[in-house]
C-alpha positions in Angstrom: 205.4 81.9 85.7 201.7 82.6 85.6 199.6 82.0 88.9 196.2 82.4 87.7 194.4 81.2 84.9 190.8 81.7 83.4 188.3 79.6 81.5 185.3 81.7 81.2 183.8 81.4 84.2 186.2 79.5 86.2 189.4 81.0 87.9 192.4 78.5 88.8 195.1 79.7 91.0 198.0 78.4 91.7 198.7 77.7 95.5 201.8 76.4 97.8 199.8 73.6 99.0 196.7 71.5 99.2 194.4 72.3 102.6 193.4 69.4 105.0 190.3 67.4 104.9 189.8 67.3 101.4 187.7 64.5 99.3 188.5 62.8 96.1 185.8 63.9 93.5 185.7 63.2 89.6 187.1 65.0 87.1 184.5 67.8 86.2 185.0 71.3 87.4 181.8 72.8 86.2 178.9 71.8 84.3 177.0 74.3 81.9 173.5 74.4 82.7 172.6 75.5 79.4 174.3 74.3 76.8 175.3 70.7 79.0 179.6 71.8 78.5 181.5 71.3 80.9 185.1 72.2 82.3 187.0 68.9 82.8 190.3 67.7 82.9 190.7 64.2 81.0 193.8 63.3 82.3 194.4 60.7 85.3 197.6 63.3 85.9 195.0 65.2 87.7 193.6 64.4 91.5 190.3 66.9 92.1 189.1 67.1 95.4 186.5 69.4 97.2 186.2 70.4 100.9 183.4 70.3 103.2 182.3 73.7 101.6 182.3 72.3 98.1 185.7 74.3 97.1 187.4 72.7 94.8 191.3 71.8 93.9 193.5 70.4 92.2 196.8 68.1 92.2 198.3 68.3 88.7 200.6 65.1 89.1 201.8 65.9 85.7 201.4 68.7 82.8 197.5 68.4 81.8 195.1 70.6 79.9 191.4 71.8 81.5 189.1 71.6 78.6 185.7 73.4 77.1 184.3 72.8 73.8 183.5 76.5 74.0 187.1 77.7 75.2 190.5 77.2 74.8 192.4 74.2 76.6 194.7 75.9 79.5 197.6 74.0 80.1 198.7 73.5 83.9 202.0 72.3 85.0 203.1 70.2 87.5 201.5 71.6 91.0 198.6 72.4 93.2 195.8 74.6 92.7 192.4 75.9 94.0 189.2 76.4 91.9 187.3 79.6 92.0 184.2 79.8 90.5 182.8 83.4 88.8 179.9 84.9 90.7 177.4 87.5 89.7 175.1 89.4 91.4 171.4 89.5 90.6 169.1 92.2 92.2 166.1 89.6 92.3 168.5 86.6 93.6 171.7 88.0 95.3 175.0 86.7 94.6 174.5 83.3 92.2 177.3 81.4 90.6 178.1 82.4 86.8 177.1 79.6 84.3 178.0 78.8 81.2 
């Protein structure tokens, strides 16, 4: 069994279990600045929360797909997961989030 996955810029891993002190959030993982895609799951299998530092993960209740228009659809199974987003760095900026 896999325990990462990738969608262009955004990382999933799988992990043993959700931390404390999480908040329910909506169903978008990442919004593309430019083009106005975005990384989403739309199933209501899927629970996405963020913590106080605005990390973000998952609770897939039941087999459902992260979609792009731009990528392919990864399919997660049942489980829970954490979010990592790609970072670059920029000379003139420092580190900065990647964006689609």
């Amino acid at each position: 069994m896999k325990n990462q996955f990738r969608q262009g810029d955004v990382l999933i891993e799988k992990i043993d279990k959700m931390p404390k002190g999480l908040k329910r959030k909506d169903q978008i993982i990442a919004l593309g600045e430019v083009t106005g895609h975005k990384h989403f799951f739309p199933s209501e299998q899927v629970l996405v929360y963020k913590d106080e530092n605005n990390n973000q993960f998952v609770n897939v209740q039941k087999t459902a797909e992260l979609v792009h228009d731009e990528h392919q659809a990864i399919k997660l199974e049942k489980g829970n997961y954490k979010i990592v987003m790609q970072r670059q760095f920029d000379l003139l900026e420092g580190i900065k989030q990647v964006m689609d």
